[in-house]
C-alpha positions as CSV (number, residue, x, y, z in Angstrom):
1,X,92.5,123.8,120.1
2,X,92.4,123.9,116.3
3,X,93.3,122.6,113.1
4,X,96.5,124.1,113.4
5,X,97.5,122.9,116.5
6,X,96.5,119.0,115.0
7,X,98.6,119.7,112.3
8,X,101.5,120.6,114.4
9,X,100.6,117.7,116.6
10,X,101.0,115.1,113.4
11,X,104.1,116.5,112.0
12,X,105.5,116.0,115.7
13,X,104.8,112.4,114.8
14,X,105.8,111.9,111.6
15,X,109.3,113.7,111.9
16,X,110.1,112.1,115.2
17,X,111.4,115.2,116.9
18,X,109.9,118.9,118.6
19,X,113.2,120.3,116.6
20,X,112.6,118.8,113.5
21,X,108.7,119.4,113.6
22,X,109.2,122.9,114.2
23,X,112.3,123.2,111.5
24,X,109.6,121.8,109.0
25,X,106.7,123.9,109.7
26,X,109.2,127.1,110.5
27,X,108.2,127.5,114.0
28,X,110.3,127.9,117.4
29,X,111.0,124.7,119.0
30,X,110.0,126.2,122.5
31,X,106.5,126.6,120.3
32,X,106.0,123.5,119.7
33,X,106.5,122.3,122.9
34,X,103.8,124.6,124.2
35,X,101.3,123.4,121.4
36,X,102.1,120.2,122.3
37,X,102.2,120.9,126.3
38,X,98.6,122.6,125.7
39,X,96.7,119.8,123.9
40,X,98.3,117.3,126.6
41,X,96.7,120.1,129.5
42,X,93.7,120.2,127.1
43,X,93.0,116.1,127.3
44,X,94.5,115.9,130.6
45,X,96.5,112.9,129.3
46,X,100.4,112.5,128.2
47,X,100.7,112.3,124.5
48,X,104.8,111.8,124.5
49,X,107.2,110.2,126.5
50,X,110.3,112.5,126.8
51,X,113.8,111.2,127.3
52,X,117.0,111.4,126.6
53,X,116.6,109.6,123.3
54,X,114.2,111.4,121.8
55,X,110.4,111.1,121.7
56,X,107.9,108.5,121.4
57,X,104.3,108.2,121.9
58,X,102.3,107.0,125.0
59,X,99.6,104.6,124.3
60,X,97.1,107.8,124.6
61,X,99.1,109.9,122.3
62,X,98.9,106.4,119.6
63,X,95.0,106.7,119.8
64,X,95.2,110.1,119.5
65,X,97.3,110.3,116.4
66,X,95.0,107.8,114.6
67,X,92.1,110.0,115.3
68,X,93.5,113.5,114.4
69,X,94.5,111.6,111.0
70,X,91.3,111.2,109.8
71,X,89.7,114.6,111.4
72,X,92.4,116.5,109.5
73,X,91.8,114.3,106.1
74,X,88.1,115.4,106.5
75,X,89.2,119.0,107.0
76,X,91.7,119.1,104.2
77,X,89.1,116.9,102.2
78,X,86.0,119.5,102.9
79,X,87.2,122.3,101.0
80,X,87.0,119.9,97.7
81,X,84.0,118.2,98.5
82,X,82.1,121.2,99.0
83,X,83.3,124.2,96.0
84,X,81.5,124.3,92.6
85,X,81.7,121.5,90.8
86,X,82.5,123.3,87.6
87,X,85.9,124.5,89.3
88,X,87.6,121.8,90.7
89,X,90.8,122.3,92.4
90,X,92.6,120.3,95.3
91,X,95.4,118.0,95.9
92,X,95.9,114.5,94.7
93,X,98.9,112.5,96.6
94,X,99.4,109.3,94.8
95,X,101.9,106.8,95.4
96,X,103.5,104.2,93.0
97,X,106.2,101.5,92.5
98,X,109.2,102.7,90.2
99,X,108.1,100.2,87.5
100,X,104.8,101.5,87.4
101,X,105.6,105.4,87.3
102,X,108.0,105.1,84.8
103,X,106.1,102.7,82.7
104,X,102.2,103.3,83.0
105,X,102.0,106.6,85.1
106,X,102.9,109.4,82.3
107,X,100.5,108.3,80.0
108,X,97.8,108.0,82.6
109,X,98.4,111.2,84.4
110,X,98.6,113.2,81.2
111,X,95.3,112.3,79.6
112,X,94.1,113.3,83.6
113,X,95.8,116.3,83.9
114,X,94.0,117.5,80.6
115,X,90.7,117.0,82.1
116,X,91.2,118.5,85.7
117,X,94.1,121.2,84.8
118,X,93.4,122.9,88.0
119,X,94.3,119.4,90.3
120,X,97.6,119.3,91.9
121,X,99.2,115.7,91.6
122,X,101.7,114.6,94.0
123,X,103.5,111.4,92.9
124,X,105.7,109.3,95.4
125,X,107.1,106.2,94.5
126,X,108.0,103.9,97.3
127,X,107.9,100.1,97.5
128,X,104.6,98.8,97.9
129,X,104.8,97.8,101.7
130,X,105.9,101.5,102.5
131,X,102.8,102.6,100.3
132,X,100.2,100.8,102.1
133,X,101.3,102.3,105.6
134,X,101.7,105.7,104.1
135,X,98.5,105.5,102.8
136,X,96.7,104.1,106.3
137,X,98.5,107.2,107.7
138,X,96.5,109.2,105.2
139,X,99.8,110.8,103.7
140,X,98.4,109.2,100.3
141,X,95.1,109.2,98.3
142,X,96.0,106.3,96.7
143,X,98.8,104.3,95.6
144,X,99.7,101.7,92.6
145,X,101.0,98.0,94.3
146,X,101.5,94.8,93.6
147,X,98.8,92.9,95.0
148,X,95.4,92.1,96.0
149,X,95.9,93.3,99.0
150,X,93.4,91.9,102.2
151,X,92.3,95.0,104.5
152,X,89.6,95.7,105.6
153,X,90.2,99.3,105.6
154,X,91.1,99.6,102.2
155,X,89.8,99.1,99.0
156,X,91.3,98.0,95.5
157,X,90.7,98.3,91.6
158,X,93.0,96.1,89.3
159,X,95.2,98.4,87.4
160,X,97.1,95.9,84.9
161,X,98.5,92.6,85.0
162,X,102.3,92.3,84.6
163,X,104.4,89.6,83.4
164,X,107.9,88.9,85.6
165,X,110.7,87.9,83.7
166,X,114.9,87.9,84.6
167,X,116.7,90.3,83.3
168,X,120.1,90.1,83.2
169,X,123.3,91.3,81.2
170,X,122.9,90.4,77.6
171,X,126.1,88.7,77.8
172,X,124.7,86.5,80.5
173,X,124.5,82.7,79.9
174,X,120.9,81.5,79.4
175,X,118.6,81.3,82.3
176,X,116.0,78.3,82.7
177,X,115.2,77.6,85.8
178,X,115.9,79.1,89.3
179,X,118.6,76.7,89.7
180,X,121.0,78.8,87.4
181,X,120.8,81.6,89.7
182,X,122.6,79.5,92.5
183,X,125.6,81.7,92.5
184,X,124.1,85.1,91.0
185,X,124.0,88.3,92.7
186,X,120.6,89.6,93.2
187,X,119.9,93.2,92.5
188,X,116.4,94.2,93.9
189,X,115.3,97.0,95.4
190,X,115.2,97.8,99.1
191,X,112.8,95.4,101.6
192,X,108.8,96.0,101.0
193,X,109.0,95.6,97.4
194,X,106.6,93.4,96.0
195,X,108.9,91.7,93.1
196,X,111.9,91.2,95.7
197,X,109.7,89.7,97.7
198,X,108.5,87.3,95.0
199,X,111.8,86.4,94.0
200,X,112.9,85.9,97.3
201,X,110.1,83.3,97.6
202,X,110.8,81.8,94.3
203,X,114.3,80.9,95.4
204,X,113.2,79.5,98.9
205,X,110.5,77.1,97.3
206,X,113.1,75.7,95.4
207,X,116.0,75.9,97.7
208,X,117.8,78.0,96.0
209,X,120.8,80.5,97.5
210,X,122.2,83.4,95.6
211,X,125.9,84.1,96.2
212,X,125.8,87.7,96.9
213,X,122.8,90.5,97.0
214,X,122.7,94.5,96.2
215,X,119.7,96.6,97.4
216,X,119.2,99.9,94.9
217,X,116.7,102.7,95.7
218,X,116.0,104.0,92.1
219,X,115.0,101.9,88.8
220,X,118.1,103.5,86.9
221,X,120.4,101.9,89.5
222,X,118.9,98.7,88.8
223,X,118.9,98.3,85.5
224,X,122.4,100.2,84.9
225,X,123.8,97.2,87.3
226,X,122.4,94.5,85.6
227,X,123.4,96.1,82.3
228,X,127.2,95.9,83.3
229,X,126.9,92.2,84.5
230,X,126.7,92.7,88.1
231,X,123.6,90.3,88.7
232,X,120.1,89.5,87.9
233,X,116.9,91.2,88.7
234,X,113.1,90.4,88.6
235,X,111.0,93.2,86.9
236,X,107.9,93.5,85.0
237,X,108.1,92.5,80.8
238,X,106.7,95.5,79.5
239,X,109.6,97.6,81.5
240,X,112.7,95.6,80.7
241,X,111.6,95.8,77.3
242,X,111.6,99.7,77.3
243,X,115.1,99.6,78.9
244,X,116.5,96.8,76.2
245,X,116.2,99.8,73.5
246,X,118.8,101.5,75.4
247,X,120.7,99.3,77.1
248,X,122.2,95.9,76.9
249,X,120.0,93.6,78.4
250,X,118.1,89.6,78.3
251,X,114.8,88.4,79.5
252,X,114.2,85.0,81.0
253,X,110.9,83.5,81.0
254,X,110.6,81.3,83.7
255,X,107.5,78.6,82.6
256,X,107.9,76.9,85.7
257,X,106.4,80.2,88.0
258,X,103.1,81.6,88.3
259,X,104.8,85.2,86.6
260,X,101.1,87.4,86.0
261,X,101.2,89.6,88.7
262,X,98.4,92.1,88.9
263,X,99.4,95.5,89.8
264,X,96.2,97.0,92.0
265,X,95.4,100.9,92.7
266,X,94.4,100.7,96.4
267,X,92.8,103.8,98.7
268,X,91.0,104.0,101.8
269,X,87.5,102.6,102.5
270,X,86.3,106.4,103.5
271,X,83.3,107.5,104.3
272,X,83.6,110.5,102.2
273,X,85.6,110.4,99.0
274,X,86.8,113.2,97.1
275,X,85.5,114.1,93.6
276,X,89.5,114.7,92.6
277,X,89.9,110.9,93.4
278,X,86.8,109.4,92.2
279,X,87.6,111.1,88.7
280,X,91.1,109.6,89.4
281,X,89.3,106.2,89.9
282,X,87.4,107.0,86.3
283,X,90.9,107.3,84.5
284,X,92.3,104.5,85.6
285,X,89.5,102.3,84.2
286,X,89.9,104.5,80.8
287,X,93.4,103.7,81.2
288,X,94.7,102.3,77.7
289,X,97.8,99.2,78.5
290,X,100.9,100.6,76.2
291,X,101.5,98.0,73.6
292,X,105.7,97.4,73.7
């Protein structure tokens, strides 16, 4: 066994398939199979159930995974840990909502980048439910969220604090209270968002049923729906406000909600941490709020 064969052993996993494992990594299917086939002769254990339907891990092959996570994270890991300071290179995978990469994450990665020019930044933006189980899978270093966030595997560092407004069509009539949502579309993004899920809440507390919903994948789609009077959304202040200079748009403060909503940059509770992303965790406390 070796590294190699781990890694082939995870992408198995995370693709869901031998064929699509080996179209990713540019290998034979019939090669994965006998990487696979080896480890499982290796441990004397099945790591897959094989069927008809596809693949799925035996309750051997789950602990297994979790394991070979964090050996290949210290592998991977190792090579920055251990070269000359003075010459730091490596790979920095971050995650982030849409709000916050279009808003906050420019300027913050550009004032990095000038420090540590020889650091490779990754940035995926996914909601932040789909960012907090990519980064327990160690696919991420780190990831911006709406939070706190209570794991005990994981630790956090408040980013900024956002205020939630409506936004709507400028053209739409004034917005008070929940209760003149009653037979709005909702626009939000797709389900682990943070914001959707705090509207969503919003409206249950006070019994309050939109008439029809839309579910966008992209920050664009959002706001070019509510621009042409499709619906509402939720969104943070500071990002509506960049989108009114461009588009037609209204914000609703809503005085009867709770709307500061902290926005935290979470990573794992390792043992070892990186220098890349402990001079990661220095930026963000240099980090300078844009005034709008």
């Amino acid at each position: 066994m070796n590294m190699n064969d781990l890694s082939i052993f995870r992408t198995v996993v995370q693709t869901g398939s031998f064929s699509k494992a080996a179209e990713a990594l540019n290998y034979t299917q019939s090669n994965i199979s006998m990487k696979i086939q080896n480890l499982e002769t290796m441990y004397q254990t099945i790591f897959f159930y094989r069927g008809h339907r596809g693949i799925r891990l035996t309750p051997k092959g789950e602990q297994f995974y979790e394991m070979i996570l964090k050996m290949l994270h210290l592998y991977e890991k190792s090579f920055e840990i251990l070269q000359n300071p003075h010459e730091q290179r490596g790979l920095l995978r971050i995650g982030s909502m849409e709000t916050t990469a279009a808003l906050h994450l420019p300027g913050l990665l550009t004032s990095f980048h000038k420090a540590h020019e020889q650091v490779d930044i990754t940035i995926l933006t996914n909601p932040t439910q789909q960012n907090i189980e990519r980064l327990e899978n160690y696919e991420l270093d780190g990831a911006f969220v709406t939070g706190p966030i209570y794991r005990e595997n994981i630790l956090a560092k408040e980013f900024v604090c956002e205020e939630l407004v409506v936004v709507s069509s400028s053209k739409y009539r004034q917005i008070e209270s929940l209760r003149d949502l009653e037979e709005s579309t909702l626009i939000t993004f797709r389900n682990g968002c943070s914001y959707r899920a705090i509207l969503e809440h919003w409206l249950h507390e006070d019994g309050v049923r939109p008439q029809n919903r839309m579910e966008f994948g992209t920050l664009d789609g959002i706001i070019g729906c509510v621009a042409a009077g499709l619906g509402v959304t939720l969104l943070p202040r500071a990002i509506a406000q960049k989108y009114m200079k461009t588009q037609s748009l209204s914000l609703h403060i809503l005085t009867t909600k709770q709307a500061q909503v902290p926005t935290w940059f979470i990573y794992r509770n390792d043992e070892v941490q990186s220098p890349v992303l402990k001079d990661f965790l220095e930026a963000i406390d240099a980090y300078d709020y844009p005034s709008m």
